[in-house]
N, C-alpha and C positions, 0 to 999 in steps of 0.2 A: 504494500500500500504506500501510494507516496505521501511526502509529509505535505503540509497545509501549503507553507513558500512553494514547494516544487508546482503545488496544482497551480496553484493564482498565477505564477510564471507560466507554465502551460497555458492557461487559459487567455493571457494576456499575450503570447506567442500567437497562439491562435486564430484572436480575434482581428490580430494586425494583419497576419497573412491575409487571410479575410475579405479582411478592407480592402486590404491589398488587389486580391484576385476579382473581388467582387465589386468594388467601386463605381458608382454610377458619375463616373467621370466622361464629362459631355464630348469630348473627342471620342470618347469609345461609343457614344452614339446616347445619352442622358442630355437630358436640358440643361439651360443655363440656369445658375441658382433664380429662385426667384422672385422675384420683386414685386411691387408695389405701390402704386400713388393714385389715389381715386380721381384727382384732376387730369394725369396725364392719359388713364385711363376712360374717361368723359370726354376728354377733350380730343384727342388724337383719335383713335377708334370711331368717334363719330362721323370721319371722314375716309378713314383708310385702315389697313391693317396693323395692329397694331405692336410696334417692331420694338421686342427687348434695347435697352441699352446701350447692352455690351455689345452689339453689333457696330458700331461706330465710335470714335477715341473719342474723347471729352472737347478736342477743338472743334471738330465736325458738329457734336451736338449743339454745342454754345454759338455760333456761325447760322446753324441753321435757325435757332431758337431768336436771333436777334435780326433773320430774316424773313419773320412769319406773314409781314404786309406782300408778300411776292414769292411766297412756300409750292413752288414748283407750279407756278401760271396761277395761282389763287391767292386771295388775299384767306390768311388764317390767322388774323390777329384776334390776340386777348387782350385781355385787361393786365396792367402791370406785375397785381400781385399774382395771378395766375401763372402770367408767361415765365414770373422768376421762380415761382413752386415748381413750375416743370421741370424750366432750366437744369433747377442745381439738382433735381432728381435725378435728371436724363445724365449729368457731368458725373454724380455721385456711383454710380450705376455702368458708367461708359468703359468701352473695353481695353483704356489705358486702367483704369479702375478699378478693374473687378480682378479677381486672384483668380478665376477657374480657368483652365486650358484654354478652353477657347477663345475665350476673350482674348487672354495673352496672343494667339496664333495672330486675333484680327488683327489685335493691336499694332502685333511686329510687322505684318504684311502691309502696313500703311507709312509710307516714307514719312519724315517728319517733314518734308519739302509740300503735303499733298496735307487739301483736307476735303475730304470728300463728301458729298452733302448727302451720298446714294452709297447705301450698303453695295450693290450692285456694280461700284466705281473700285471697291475694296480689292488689293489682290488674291486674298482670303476665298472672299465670294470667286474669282471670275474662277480660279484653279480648283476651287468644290464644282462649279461647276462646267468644266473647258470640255464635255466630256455631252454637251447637250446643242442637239442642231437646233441653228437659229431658226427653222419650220416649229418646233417644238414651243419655241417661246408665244409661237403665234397662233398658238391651238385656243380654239374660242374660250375651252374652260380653266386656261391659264392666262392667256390675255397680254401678259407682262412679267420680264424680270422680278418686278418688286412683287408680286402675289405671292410670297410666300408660300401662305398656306393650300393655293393648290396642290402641291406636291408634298407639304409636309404637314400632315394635319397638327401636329402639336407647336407651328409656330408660333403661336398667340401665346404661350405658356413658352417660347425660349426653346422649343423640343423638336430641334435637326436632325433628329438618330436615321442615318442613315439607311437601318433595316425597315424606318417605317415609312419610308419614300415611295409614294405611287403617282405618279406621273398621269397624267388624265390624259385619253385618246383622241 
């Protein structure tokens, strides 16, 4: 029988490998942690898909955030205290910001020379996806690059996992 240290060392071995093997680490195909801000989520979503954070550095967000009177052909201006709630959510949250894999991958794939207003501009995005004909982006039930969640139902929740990729006909 082993003694009491030897188990809790055992078990604590264990539980690391564990982690280790079993980790829902979002390059292995898990979400990005997730987040939350009930304005950015009112506000943003009522127009468009609604795109985690850490998909774009923190210059990109703040850039965009401070261009919301001409937000991609549309005026999507708030109110001040609004647009600054979002802001420093979308910065706090941005994938210079956030510690999980993937963020970091976005983060580093974005030259410090570039800030890009479109996930879709990312070198992240283009090399996940180099691998997709441009007939494909044009398919009515995807529409566009930025539709995320056609192809990946758990976008809205941060969730890219590869194996759950269905690509609509």
């Amino acid at each position: 029988m082993a003694s009491r240290p030897l188990q809790a060392f055992t078990l604590i071995i264990a539980a690391t490998v564990s982690s280790l093997l079993f980790a829902s680490d979002d390059e292995g195909g898990r979400a990005l942690p997730a987040v939350n801000n009930a304005k950015w989520k009112t506000e943003c979503a009522s127009c468009h898909t609604l795109y985690h954070p850490a998909l774009l550095p923190e210059r990109s967000w703040r850039k965009l955030m401070a261009g919301l009177d001409r937000h991609f052909g549309e005026n999507a201006s708030l109110d001040a205290a609004t647009q600054k709630e979002i802001g420093e959510f979308l910065a706090a949250h941005a994938a210079d910001r956030d510690n999980s894999r993937r963020a970091r991958k976005i983060a580093q794939s974005v030259s410090t020379a570039k800030t890009p207003l479109r996930i879709t501009e990312t070198d992240y995005f283009i090399r996940k996806h180099d691998e997709i004909r441009a007939d494909v982006w044009k398919r009515p039930a995807i529409a566009s690059k930025a539709n995320c969640a056609a192809c990946h139902p758990g976008a809205a929740q941060g969730n890219f996992d590869e194996h759950g990729v269905r690509v609509p006909r």
